[in-house]
DOVO-878269 format. One line per field, with one value per residue (C-alpha): residue in one letter; x negated, y, z negated. Coordinates in pm, 1 decimal. Layout:
! residues N
code: a/...;
c1: X/...;
c2: Y/...;
c3: Z/...;
! end
This chain:
! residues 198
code: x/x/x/x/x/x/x/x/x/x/x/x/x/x/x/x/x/x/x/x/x/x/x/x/x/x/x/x/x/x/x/x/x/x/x/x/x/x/x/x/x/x/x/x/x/x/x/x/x/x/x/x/x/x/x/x/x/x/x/x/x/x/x/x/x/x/x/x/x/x/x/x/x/x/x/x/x/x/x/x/x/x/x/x/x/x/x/x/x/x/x/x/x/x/x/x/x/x/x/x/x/x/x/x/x/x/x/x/x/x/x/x/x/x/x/x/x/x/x/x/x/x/x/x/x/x/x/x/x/x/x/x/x/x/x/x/x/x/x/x/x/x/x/x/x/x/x/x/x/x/x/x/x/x/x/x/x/x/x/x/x/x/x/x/x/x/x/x/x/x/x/x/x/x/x/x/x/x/x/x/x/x/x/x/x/x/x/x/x/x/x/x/x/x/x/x/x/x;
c1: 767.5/815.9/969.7/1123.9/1394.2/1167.1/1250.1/914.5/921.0/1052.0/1055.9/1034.9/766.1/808.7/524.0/255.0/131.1/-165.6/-148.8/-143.0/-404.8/-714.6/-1000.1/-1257.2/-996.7/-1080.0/-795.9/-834.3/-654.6/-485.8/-237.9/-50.8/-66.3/59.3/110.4/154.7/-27.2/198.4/376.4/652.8/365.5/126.2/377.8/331.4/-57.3/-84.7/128.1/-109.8/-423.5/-273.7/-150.9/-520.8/-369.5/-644.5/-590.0/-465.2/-482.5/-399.0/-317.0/-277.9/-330.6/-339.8/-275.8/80.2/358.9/244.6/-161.4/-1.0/179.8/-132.6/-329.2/-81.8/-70.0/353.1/291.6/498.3/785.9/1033.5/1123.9/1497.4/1435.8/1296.0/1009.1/1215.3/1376.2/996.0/776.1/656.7/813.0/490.8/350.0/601.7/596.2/249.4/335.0/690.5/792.6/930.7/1275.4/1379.1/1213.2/1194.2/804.2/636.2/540.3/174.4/184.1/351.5/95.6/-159.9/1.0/-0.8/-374.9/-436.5/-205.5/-360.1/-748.6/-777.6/-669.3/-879.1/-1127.3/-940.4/-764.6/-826.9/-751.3/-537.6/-191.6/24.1/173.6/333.7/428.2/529.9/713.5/690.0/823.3/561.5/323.7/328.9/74.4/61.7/-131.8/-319.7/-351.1/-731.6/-699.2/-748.8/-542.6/-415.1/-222.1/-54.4/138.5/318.3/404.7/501.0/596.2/588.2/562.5/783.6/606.5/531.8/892.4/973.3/1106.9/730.4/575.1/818.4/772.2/360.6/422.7/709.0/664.2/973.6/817.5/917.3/1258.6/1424.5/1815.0/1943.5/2185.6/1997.6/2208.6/2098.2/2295.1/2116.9/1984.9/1681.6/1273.7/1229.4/1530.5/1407.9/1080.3/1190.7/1406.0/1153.8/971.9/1298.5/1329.9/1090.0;
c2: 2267.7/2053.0/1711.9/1537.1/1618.9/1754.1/2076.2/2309.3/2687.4/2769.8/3062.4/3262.3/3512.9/3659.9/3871.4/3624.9/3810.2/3673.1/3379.3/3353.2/3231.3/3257.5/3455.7/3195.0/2919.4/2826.4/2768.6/2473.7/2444.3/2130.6/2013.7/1801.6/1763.2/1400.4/1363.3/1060.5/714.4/384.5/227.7/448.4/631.9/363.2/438.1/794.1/733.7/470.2/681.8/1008.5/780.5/656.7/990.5/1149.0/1403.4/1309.5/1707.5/1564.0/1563.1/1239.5/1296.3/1083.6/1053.0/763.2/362.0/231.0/63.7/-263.2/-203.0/-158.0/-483.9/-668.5/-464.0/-577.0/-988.6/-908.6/-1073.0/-1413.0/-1347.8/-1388.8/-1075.5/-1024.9/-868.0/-1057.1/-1110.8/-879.0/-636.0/-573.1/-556.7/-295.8/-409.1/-377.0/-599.3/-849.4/-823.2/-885.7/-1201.2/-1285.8/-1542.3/-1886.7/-1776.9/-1510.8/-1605.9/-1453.0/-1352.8/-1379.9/-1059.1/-1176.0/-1211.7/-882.6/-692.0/-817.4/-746.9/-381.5/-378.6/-525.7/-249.3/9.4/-56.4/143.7/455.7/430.1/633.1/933.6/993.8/1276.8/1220.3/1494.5/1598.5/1844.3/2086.2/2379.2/2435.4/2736.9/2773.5/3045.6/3091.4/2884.0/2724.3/2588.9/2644.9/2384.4/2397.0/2113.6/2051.2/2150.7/2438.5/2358.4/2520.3/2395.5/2552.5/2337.0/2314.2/2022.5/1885.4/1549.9/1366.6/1025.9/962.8/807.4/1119.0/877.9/783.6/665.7/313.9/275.6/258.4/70.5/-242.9/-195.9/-236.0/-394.4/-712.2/-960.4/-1272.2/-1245.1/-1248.6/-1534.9/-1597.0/-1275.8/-1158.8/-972.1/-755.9/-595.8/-322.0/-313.3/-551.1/-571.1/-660.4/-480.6/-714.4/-995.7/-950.6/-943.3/-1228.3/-1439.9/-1300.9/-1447.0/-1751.1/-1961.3;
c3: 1582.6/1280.4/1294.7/914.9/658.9/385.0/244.3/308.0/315.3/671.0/849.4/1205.8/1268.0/1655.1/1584.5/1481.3/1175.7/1040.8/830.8/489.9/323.0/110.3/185.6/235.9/380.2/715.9/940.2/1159.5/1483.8/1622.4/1859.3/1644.7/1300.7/1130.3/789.0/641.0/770.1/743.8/979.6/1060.7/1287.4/1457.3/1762.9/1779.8/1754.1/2063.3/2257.8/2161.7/2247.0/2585.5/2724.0/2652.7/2380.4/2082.2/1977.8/1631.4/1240.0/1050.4/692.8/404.9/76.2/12.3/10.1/207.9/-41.5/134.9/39.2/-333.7/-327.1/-158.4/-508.0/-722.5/-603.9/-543.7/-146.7/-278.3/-135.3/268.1/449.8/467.3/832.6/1079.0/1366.7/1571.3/1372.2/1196.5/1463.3/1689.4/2030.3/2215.2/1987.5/2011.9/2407.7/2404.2/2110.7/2159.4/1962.1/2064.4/1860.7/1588.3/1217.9/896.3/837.0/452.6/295.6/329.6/706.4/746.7/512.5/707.1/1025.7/900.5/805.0/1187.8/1366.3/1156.9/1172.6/1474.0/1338.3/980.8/1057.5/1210.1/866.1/658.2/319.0/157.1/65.4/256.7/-50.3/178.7/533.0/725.0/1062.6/1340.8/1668.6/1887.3/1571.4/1173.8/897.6/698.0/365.1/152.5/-201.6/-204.1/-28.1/375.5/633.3/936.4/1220.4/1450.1/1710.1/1596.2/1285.8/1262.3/861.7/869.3/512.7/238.0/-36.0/-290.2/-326.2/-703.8/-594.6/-484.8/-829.1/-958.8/-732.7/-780.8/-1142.8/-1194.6/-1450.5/-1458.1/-1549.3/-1924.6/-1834.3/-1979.7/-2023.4/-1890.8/-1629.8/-1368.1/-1144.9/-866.2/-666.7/-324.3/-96.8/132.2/77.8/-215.1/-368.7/-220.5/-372.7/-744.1/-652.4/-542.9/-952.2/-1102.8/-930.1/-926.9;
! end
């Protein structure tokens, strides 16, 4: 089955016709296939790793939002969410903290980097362009031509949401007697808050 809200070709096949695909693509088999590697699936990975089902595909293209913002030197800034509303809660069992606090964006990018180190090597870097579904399996297709069919599909990616390269690149220090208005609230805000104020 598939698991996300992307809109990817979709459709049942009850007679398992062959799949689709170029003549010299190989079609590699796999439990589960995960696409996208950030936070939103270190969870689904330690769960895979403790319950002995390593059958999977980790695909990314790429560096996280918070690996940009480390790139970038954009880390000055105070979470709006804290200790417990941003941690994994097996993490924070195994650290709990004395009492509820509001973490720098520093300490939480390198929280990511620690949480994710175990996993580095098992991604395959690539970008998921296409994926079918049939009755008991999904094809999913890459940008440079690989083929996977999986049992499972799992997205757990943000697609290089627009927002994303605007906070990498983002320049507000020239700012200088203007109204600033902002219409949302959260990190990201926070961050070019903490730009604007020194």
């Amino acid at each position: 089955g598939i698991s996300g809200l992307q809109s990817y070709t979709s459709k049942l096949d009850t007679d398992h016709t062959e799949i689709m695909s170029s003549a010299d693509a190989t079609v590699t088999e796999v439990g589960t296939l995960i696409v996208g590697f950030g936070f939103s699936v270190i969870t689904l990975l330690r769960e895979l790793e403790k319950s002995g089902h390593d059958n999977y595909t980790l695909i990314s293209e790429g560096k996280t939002i918070w690996e940009h913002l480390h790139d970038n030197d954009k880390l000055h800034f105070d979470l709006v969410s804290s200790y417990v509303t941003s941690v994994l809660t097996e993490d924070q069992v195994a650290n709990p903290a004395a009492e509820d606090y509001f973490p720098t964006a520093r300490w939480y990018y390198e929280y990511h980097m620690r949480i994710m180190e175990p996993f580095r090597d098992k991604v395959v870097k690539g970008r998921v362009c296409r994926v079918e579904n049939y009755s008991s399996y999904s094809v999913a297709y890459t940008d440079d031509g690989r083929v996977y069919k999986a049992t499972n599909i799992v997205f757990g990616t943000g697609f290089n949401r627009p927002h994303n390269e605007v906070l990498k690149t983002l320049d507000v220090k020239g700012i200088t007697n203007k109204t600033v208005v902002f219409n949302m609230i959260g990190d990201s805000t926070n961050m070019m808050l903490s730009w604007l104020v020194p």
